[in-house]
C-alpha positions as CSV (number, residue, x, y, z in Angstrom):
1,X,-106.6,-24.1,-20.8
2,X,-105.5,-22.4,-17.6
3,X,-101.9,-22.3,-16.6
4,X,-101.0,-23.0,-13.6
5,X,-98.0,-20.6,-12.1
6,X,-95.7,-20.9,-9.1
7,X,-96.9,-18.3,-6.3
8,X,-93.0,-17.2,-5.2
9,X,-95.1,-14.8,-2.3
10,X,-95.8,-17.1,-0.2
11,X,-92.4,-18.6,0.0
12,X,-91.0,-15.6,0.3
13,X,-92.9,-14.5,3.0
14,X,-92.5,-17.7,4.9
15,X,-88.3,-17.5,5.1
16,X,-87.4,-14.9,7.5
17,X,-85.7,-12.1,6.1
18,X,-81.4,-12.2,6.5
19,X,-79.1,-9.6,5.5
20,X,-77.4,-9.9,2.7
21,X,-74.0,-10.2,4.2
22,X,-74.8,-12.8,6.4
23,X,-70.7,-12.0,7.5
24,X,-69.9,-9.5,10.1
25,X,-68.6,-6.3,8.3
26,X,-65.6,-6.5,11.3
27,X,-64.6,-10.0,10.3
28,X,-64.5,-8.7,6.2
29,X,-62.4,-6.1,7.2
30,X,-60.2,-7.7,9.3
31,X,-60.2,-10.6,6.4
32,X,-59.3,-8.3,3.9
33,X,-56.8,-6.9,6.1
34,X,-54.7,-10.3,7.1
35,X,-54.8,-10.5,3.1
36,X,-53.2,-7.3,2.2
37,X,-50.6,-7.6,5.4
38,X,-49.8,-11.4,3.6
39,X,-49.4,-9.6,0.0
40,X,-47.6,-7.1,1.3
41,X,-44.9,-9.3,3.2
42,X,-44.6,-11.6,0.0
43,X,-44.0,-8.6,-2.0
44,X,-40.9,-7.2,0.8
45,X,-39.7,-10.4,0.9
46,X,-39.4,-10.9,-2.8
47,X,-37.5,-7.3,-2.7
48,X,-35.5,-8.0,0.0
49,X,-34.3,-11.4,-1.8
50,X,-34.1,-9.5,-4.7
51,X,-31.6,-6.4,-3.2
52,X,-29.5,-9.5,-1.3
53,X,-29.1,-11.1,-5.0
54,X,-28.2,-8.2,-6.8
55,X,-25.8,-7.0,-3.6
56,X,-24.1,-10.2,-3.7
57,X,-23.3,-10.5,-7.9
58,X,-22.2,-6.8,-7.6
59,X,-20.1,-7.8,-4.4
60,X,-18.9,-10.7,-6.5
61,X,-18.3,-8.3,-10.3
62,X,-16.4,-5.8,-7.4
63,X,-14.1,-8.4,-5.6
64,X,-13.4,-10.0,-9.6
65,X,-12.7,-6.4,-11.0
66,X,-10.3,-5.4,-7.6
67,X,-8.5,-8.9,-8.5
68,X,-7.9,-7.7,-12.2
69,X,-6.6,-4.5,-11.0
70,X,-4.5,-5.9,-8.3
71,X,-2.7,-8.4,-11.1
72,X,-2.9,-5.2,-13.7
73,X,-1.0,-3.2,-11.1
74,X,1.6,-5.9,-10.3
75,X,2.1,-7.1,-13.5
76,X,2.6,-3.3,-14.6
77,X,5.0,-2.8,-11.8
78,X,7.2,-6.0,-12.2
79,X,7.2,-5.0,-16.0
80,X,8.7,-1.0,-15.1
81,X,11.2,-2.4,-12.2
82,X,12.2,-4.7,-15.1
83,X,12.9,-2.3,-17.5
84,X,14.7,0.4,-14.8
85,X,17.0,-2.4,-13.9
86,X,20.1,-2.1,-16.7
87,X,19.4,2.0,-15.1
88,X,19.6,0.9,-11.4
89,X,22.4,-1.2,-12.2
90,X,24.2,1.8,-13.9
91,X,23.8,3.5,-10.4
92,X,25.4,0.8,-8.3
93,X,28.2,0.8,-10.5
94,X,29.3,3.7,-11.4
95,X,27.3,6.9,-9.8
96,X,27.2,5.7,-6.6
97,X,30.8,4.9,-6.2
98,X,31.4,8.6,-7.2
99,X,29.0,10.2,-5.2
100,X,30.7,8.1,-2.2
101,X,33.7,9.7,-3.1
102,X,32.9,12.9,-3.3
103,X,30.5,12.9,-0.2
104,X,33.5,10.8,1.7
105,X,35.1,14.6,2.6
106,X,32.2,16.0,3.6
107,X,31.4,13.3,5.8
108,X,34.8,13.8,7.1
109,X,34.5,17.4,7.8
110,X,31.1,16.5,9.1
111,X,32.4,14.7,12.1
112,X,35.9,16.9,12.2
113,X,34.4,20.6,12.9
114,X,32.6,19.7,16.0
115,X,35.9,18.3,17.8
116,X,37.9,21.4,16.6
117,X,35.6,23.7,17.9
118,X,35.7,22.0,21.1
119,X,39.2,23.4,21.6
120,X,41.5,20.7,21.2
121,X,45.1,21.5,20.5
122,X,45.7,17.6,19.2
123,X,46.4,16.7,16.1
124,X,44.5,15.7,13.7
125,X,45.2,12.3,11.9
126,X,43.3,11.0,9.1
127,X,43.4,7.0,7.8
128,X,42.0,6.7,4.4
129,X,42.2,4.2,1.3
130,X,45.2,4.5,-0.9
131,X,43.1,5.4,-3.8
132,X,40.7,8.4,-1.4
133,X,43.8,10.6,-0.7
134,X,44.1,12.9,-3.7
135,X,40.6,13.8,-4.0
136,X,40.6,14.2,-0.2
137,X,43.4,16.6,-0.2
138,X,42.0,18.1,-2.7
139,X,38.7,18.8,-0.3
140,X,40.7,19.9,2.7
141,X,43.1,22.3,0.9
142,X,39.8,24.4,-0.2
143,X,38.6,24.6,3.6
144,X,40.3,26.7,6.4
145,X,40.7,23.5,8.6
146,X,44.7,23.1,8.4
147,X,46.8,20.3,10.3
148,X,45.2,17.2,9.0
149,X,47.8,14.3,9.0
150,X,46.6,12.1,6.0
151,X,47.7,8.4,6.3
152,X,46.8,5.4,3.8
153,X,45.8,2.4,4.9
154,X,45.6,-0.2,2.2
155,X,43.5,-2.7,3.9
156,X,40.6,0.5,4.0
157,X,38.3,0.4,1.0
158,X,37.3,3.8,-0.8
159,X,34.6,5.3,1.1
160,X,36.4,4.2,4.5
161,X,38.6,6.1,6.9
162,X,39.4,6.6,10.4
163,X,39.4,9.8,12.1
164,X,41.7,10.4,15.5
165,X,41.8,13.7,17.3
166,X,43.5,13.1,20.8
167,X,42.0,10.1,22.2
168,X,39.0,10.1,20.3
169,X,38.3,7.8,16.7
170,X,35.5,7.9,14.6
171,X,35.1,5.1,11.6
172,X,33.2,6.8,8.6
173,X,32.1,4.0,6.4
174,X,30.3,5.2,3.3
175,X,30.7,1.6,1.9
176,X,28.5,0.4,3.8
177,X,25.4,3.0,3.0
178,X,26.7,1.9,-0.6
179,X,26.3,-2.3,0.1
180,X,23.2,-1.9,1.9
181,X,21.8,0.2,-0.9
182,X,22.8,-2.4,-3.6
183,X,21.9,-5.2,-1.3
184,X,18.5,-3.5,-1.5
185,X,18.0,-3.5,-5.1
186,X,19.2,-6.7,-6.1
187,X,16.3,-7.7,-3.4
188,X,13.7,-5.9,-5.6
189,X,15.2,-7.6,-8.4
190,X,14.7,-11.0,-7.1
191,X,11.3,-10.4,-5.6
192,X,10.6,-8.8,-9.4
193,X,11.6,-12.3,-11.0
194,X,9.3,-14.2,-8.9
195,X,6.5,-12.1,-9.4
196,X,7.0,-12.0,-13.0
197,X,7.4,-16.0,-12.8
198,X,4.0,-16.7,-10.7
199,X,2.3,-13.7,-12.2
């Protein structure tokens, strides 16, 4: 018994023969180029969202840890004006008064040696709070400026006088360096209690 097989020759030889890339190689390459370019902008993209996330949380952690350090800060502050303040206090009451005082003569003296250098044979007249004289004279008796007329005026406040040489006056007020400077830290204190309030 014969068996009959299939002659694949003949079919074979009646196709006509095609490459096996029936594609041009350009087009493949150009194909396989368009896909890489695609892969490659997906990736960038993906990093670029990725870098504009992680920018904006760090942004965010920065801004929150600035605001935590700003309150610290303040909070710290208010709390070390708070405790200075029974010191401060202790200043405006009883140092600075002093200090007035003693800086009262040499205020005086300030404004007096440019006048008596200038020549003038006038006298000099001094109008000073009751309570200034003694330390004042005190002052002038240990310079070499002699002549000063001391007067007391009670309506003047320590730290006040009037000076007259001829026709010129000159108001020294050291109690008014002395207000403004107490004026200025009970401010702080105020502006302390609020912030300690609200926080």
């Amino acid at each position: 018994m014969a068996v009959a097989l299939e002659d694949f020759e003949a079919v074979t030889q009646s196709r006509p023969a095609q490459p096996a890339d029936s594609v041009p190689r350009a087009e493949v390459e150009a194909e396989k180029m368009a896909v890489y370019e695609q892969g490659y902008k997906a990736g960038w993209d993906d990093a670029t969202q990725s870098e504009a996330q992680d920018q904006s949380r760090i942004g965010a952690e920065f801004a929150r840890s600035l605001q935590d350090l700003s309150f610290t800060f303040h909070e710290a502050r208010a709390h070390v004006i708070q405790t200075m303040e029974p010191l401060l206090n202790e200043l405006i009451e009883k140092f600075l008064p002093d200090l007035v005082c003693e800086t009262l003569g040499l205020k005086i003296l300030e404004e007096l040696r440019p006048l008596i250098e200038d020549g003038t044979d006038n006298p000099v007249q001094l109008v000073v709070a009751p309570t200034s004289r003694a330390a004042l004279q005190k002052q002038f008796d240990q310079t070499d400026i002699s002549g000063i007329q001391l007067t007391e005026e009670p309506s003047l406040a320590e730290g006040q006088a009037y000076l007259r040489v001829g026709r010129i006056e000159r108001q020294i007020d050291m109690t008014g360096a002395l207000d403004q400077i107490s004026d200025a830290i009970r401010s702080l204190y105020a502006l302390n209690e609020r912030t300690l309030k609200h926080a």
